[in-house]
Structure formats: C-alpha cells, structure tokens
N, C-alpha and C positions, 0 to 999 in steps of 0.2 A: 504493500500500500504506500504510495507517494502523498508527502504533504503536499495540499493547494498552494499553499506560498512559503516565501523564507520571511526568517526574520528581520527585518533592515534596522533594527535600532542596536547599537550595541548592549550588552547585559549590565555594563555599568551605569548604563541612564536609565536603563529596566529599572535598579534598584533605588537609585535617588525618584523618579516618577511615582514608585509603587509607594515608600514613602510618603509623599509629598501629596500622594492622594489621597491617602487612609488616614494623614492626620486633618487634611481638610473637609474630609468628611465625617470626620470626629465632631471634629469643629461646628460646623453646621448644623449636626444634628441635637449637639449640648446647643445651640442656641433656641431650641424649638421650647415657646413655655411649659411639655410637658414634663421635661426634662430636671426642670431647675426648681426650687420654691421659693427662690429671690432672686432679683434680679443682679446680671452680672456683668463686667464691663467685656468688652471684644478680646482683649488682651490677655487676660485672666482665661477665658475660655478657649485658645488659642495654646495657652501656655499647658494646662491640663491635658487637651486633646494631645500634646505635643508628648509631656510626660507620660502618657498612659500610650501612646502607641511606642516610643521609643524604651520604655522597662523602663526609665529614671525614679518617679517614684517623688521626688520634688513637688511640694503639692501650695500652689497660691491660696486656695478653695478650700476650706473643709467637708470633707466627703458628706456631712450632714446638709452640705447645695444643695445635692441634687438628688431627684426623687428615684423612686425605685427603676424606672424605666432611664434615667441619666447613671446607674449605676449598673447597669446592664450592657448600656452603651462604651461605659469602661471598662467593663470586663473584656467586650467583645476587643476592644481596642489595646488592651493588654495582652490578649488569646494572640494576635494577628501579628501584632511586634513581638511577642516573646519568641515569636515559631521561627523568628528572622526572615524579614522578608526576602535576605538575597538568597535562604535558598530557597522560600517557598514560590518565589516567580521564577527561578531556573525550572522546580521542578514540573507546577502546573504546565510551563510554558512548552515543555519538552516533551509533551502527552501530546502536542498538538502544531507546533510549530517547529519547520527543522531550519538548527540551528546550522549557521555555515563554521566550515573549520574554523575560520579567522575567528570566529562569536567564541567558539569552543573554546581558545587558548586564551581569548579573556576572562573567560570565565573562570578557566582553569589556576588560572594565576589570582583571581580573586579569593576562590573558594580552594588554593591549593589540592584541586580537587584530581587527581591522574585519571582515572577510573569515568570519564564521561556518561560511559554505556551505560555506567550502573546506578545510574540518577534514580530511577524508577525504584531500585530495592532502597537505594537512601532515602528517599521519601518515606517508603514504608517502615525504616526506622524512625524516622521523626517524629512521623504519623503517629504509632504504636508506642513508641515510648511516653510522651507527651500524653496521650490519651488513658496510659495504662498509667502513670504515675498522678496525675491530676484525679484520675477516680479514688487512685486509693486511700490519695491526701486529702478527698472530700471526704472520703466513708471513716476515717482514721478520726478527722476534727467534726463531725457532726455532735457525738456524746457529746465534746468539749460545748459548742455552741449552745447544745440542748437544753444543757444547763441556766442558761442566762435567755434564749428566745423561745417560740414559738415554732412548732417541728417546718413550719417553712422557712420563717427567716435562719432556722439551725440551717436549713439543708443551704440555702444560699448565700451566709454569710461562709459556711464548709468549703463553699464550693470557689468565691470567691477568693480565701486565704488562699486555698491549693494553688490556684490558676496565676495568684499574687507570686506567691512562693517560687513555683518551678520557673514560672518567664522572670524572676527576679526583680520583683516590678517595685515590689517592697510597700504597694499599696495597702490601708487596711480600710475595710468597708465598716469601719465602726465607727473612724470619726476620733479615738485617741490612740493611736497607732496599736504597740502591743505592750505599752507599758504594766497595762492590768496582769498582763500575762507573766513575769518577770519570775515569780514564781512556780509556774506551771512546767514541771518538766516534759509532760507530755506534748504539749503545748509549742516548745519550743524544742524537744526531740523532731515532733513531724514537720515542723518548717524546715528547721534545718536541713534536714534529709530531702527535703522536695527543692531547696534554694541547690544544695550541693549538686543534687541530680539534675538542674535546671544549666546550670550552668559548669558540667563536666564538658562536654561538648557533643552533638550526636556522633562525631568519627570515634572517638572514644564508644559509645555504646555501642555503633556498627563493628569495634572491631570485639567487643566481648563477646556478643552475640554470635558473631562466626568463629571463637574460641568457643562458645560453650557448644555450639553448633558440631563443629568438629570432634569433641572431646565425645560426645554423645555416641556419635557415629564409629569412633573406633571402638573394637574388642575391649572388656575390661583387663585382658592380659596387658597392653598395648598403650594404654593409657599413662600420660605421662604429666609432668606438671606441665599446663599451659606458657605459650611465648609470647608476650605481648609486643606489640609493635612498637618502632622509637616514636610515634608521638602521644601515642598511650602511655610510655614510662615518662615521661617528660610532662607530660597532661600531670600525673598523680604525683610526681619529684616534687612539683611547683606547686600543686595545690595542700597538697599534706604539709610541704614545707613553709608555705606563707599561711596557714591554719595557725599551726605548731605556733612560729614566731606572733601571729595576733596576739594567740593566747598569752603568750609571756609579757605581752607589752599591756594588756588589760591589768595581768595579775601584777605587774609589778605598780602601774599609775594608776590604776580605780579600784585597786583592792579594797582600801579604806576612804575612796573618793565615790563614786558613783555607785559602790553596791556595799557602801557605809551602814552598819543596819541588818547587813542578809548573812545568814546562818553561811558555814561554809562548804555546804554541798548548792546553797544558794549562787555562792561567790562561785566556786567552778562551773556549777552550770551557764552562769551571765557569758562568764569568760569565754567559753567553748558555746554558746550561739552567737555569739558578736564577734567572733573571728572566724567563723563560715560565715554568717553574712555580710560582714563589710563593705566587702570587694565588690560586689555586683547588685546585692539584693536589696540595700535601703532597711531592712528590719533592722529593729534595735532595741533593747531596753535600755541604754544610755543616753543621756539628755547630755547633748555636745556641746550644748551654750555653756555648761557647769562641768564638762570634761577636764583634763589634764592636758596644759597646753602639749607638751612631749605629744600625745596622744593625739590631737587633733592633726600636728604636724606629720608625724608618723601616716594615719590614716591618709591624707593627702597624697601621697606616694602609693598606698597601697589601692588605694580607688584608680587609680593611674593606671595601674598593670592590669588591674582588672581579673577576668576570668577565663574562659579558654575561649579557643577559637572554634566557629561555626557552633555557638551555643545562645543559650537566652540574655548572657550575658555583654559585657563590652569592657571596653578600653585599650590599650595598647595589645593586652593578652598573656597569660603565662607564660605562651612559649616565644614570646617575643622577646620577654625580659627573660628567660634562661638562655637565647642564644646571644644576647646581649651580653649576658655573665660569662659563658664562652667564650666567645669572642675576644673578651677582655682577658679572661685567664688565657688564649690562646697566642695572646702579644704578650703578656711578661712572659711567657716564654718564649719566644721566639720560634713560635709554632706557623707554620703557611697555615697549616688547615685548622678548623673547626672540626672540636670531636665531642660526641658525647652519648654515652656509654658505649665506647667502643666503633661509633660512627661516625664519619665523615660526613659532615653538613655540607649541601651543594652550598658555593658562592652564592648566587643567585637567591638563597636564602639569608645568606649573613646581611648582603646585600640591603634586603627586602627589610631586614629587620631595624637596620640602622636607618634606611628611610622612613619606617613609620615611628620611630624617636626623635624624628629628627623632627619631621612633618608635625609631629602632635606638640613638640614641644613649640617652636615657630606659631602655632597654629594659637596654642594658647598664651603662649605672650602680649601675641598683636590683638587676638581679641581681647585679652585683660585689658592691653589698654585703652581700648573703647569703655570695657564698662567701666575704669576709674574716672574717665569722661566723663560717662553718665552717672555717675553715684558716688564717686569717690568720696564727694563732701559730705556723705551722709553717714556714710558706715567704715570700719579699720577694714586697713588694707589687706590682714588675714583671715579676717571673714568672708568677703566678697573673692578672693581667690581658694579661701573651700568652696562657699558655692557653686566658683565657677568650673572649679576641677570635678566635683560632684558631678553636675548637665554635663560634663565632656565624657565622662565617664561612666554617665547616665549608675553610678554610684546610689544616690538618693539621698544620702546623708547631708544634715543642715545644722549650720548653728542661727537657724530660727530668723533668719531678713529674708527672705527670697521671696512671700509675700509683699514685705513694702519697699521693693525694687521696684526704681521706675520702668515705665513702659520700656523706654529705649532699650534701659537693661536686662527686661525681662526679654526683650526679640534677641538679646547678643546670646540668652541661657536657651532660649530655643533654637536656636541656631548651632550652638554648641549640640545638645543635645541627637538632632538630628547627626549632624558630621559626627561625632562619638558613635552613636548608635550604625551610620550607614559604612564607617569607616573610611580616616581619612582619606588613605591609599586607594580605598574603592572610587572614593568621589574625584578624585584627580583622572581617576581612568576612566570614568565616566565622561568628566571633561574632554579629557585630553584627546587629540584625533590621533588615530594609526598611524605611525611611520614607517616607512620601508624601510628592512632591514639592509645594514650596509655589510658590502662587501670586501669592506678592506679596511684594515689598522694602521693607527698614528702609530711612531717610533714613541720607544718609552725611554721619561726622563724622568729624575726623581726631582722630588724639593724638602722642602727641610721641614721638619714636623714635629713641634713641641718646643 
C-alpha cells in the first residue's frame, strides 16, 4: 500500500506547531465562562494553558478558578504534553504519512532514535506504559482521596494526581498542593513511583520490556542475568545518583529547617520524595520561600539537568550532563575519546551535548535579561532567576512571585517554558533550513585554549 502524499514540513516544525497548537487551544477553551468561576485576565490564562500543556506545573491561578469542566480541560492538557509531543506527532504521523529519508534523519537526530521502522512498536510502549501506570496510580490513590471526598470527586481527584504524577506536571487538583500530605507515606510512596516512572524515559522501558521479553523466551536452563543497554545504564547511573545526592542535601539543610517538627521516619521520608521529585515533577512538601538558601541554589542546577531523554520530563537531561562529566574526565586525561562503561561515545554525540549546554545556557542568560527588564525593580535577583530556571526546565518549583510577575515577564516564563519543554536543539532545527553536505575539508590548525 502506497501513501497519497509525503510529508513536506520538516519534523522539527511538526513539533514547535503541534505545541503551539495544543497550548492555544488550551487557551481558548479556559476562556469559555464554563470553564472558570471568576473572571481572569488573557495573560494568566495563556500562562496556565502554557504550564499545563508543557508539564511545568508553575501555576499564576489557583486551581480553585476553575470549574470542574476547566479542570478536565487541564488534565486533558497535561495527558497530551506529558506523552511528549515530538514523539506522539512522529508517531500518529507515520500511521499515515510517508516520511522522506531527508525527514527520517531529522528526526533521527532529534529523537536519537536509529531504529525508524520500529516507530509503531515505540508507540505501543508509550501507549501501554502510560496507560498501564496512570491506572494503577489512580486505583493505588482512590482509598487515599476516599477518605476526605465523595466516591466521585475520590475517583477524579485519583485520577488527576496519577496523570499529575507520571507527565511530571506537579499539578495538584486541590488547590494546596501536597502539603497536607507530608505525612502520608503512602501518599507520597505512589507519586513518587509514578513521577520516577514518568520520567525514566520510554527507551529505557522499551529496552526492559525486550529484556524481560527475551529472558521469558529462553529455557530456564539458559537463562542468564539480563544486559542492559548503555543508555539504560546511564539512564539509572544519573538518576539513582542525583536521587542519592538530593537526598543528602535535604538531610543535611532542612533537617531541622523545613521538616523542623517531623518525627524521623517523617524526616526521611520528606527527604527521599523531594529528591525524586525535584528535577522534573514540581511536587513538594517544602515551602522554598523559607528553604535553605544552599538548597535553593543547589536545586537550581538540579532542575537544569532535568530528567531523561524522550520522557515526561525536561531540561538539558541526564545523559547530557553525564556525557558532559565524561567529556570533562576524558580531557584531564588526555583521552581523544569518550568512554563510558567501557564504550566509546560517537563524536557527534559529545558534540551534541556541549551544544545543548551551550544553547541552554546563552539561551537563559539573554532571556534573564529581558525579564530583569521587566521586573527586576520589583523582586531579588535570585528569585526571579529560580523562577526562570524552573519555566526553562519546566521544573515547577517556586519561591512564591511568579503570580505577581508582570505580563511582559510572565510571556519571557512562557516562552521559556515552551523552548525547555520542545527542546532547545529541536527548535533550532526546526528553524534552521537543510544544508548540503560538503565534500571537502579545511587544513587543520590549532589555537590556544585556556
């Protein structure tokens, strides 16, 4: 069977459009008076639709605006960005439209994805996983809810946490985030477990699922411990390992600061959910206005790196900042290559990684200094640049102004938040037009460095 047509746009503008369309439709539809039970300005509304389709979790509005049907409408809007649009428009798009090689290899380089053909079974991880974890996070937090609502509002504020949780959106449908919950271990055992799962990555899940897949299939004589692939070992290095380190930096500055008061199975528990969420999902029981400044500064870095790659979550990425620490160990020694455990990292990846540190960092300087433009006079300088690393990083985390930011500076946090969420490197190549490749090399010459 031949497709009717090809695709003429490339996949990088697919991703900024598909964007650009889901928050605007967000938009619109928060504006309809069913939506809302007070009236709200365009900007506000804009800014919401923004955070809820991008996972950020930054919230101008308290969810107590809008009515049951404007709360439906953020879910849907959190469901659609959590899935990641760049790959849910490769994938729908590839059911139906054929892609040309040229389209493939940008895609390929966006979603470092080798494997083209096998769009249709990645999907059905995404699909499946997603669906199978947000049910179980709904039926796991129902008692919890049943408790304090009505077996409906249980089932949908359930349903709601899950869907928060796994797209890492860090939204709560209550109106005071989770602070109530602070002691609840179950509570904050089933987020955590649905934030970690949300943002391990689906390549990580595709490649377990064809370990477990495989190990099934052989003889139980035959059976061996599973191998996991290097960006699976590298996925769980970086994320167990910036876990680990959260936790130490809770327990050593808010031991007796923010969880002042809590028994000490209380204290470790705070510690170990606010260091799985941090990085991507905006849940918290720590109030940052009254954090340790260490801590807020710290956090700032860690919202930075983010979560892995091709998951619910954003920012630079884990394995961006391990080939980054490669890299780096790979020059004091006076190593050519990039290794790690025992692999050679192509160029074209080290490459790749020092341009989106590079790009993110440039990126958020120059818009910083737009919004000390627009707000500087009103709020300190290290406030306004957590928020802004937060929207870049679509993080969630606030030390409490990001409501009485002006307009201008609330467009520079939308704007942010988009580019974080669509990837800077993606939106450049989105931009940027195809060049032909050249056939031929300059002489090489050194220069002096450092």
């Amino acid at each position: 069977m031949t497709h009717p047509f090809k695709l003429q746009i490339s996949p990088g503008v697919l991703i900024l459009v598909s964007f650009l369309f889901v928050i605007t439709t967000g938009y619109f539809l928060l504006q309809l008076p069913m939506m809302r039970l007070v009236d709200c300005s365009w900007i506000d509304l804009w800014f919401t639709a923004a955070s809820a389709t991008c996972v950020t979790g930054l919230s101008v509005l308290p969810i107590t605006t809008f009515t049951f049907l404007g709360k439906c409408v953020l879910l849907g809007l959190i469901q659609v960005g959590g899935l990641g649009l760049m790959t849910l428009s490769f994938s729908v798009l590839s059911l139906f439209l054929n892609f040309g090689i040229a389209d493939r290899l940008v895609a390929s380089k966006i979603l470092d994805f080798e494997y083209w053909g096998r769009i249709k079974n990645f999907l059905t991880i995404i699909v499946s996983v997603t669906l199978i974890a947000e049910l179980l996070g709904s039926i796991a937090l129902y008692p919890i809810m049943l408790k304090k609502y009505p077996p409906v509002d249980a089932f949908f504020n359930a349903l709601f946490y899950s869907v928060s949780a796994f797209c890492n959106a860090g939204i709560s449908p209550e109106g005071k985030g989770i602070f109530p919950y602070a002691h609840n271990y179950k509570f904050m055992g089933i987020i955590g477990l649905l934030v970690f799962a949300g943002s391990t990555g689906f390549f990580v899940w595709q490649d377990l699922a064809l370990l477990v897949k495989r190990f099934i299939k052989k003889p139980i004589f035959r059976r061996t411990v599973p191998t996991f692939s290097l960006h699976t070992k590298v996925v769980f290095m970086a994320s167990f390992g910036l876990i680990a380190f959260s936790f130490l930096l809770y327990w050593f500055f808010e031991w007796n600061n923010s969880f002042k008061g809590f028994s000490m199975a209380d204290k470790l528990a705070n510690c170990l959910f606010n260091a799985v969420s941090l990085r991507s999902a905006g849940f918290s029981t720590i109030d940052y206005i009254k954090a340790a400044l260490p801590v807020r500064f710290v956090v700032i870095f860690l919202m930075l790196i983010g979560g892995n790659p091709v998951s619910t979550a954003s920012g630079i990425k884990t394995t961006t900042f391990v080939l980054l620490v490669a890299t780096i160990i790979a020059t004091v020694k006076s190593r050519s290559d990039v290794e790690i455990f025992n692999r050679t990292i192509p160029s074209e990846q080290v490459y790749k990684a020092l341009v989106i540190l590079g790009l993110s960092i440039a990126w958020l300087l120059s818009t910083f200094f737009v919004l000390i433009v627009t707000d500087g006079a009103f709020f300190d300088t290290f406030s306004l640049f957590f928020e802004h690393v937060s929207a870049f990083s679509t993080g969630g985390l606030s030390v409490g102004i990001v409501a009485q930011i002006s307009p201008w500076g609330k467009c520079v946090l939308i704007l942010n938040m988009i580019v974080g969420r669509v990837g800077i490197l993606t939106l450049l190549l989105a931009l940027a037009r195809n060049h032909a490749r050249r056939n031929y090399k300059y002489p090489e010459e050194r220069v002096l460095i450092g």
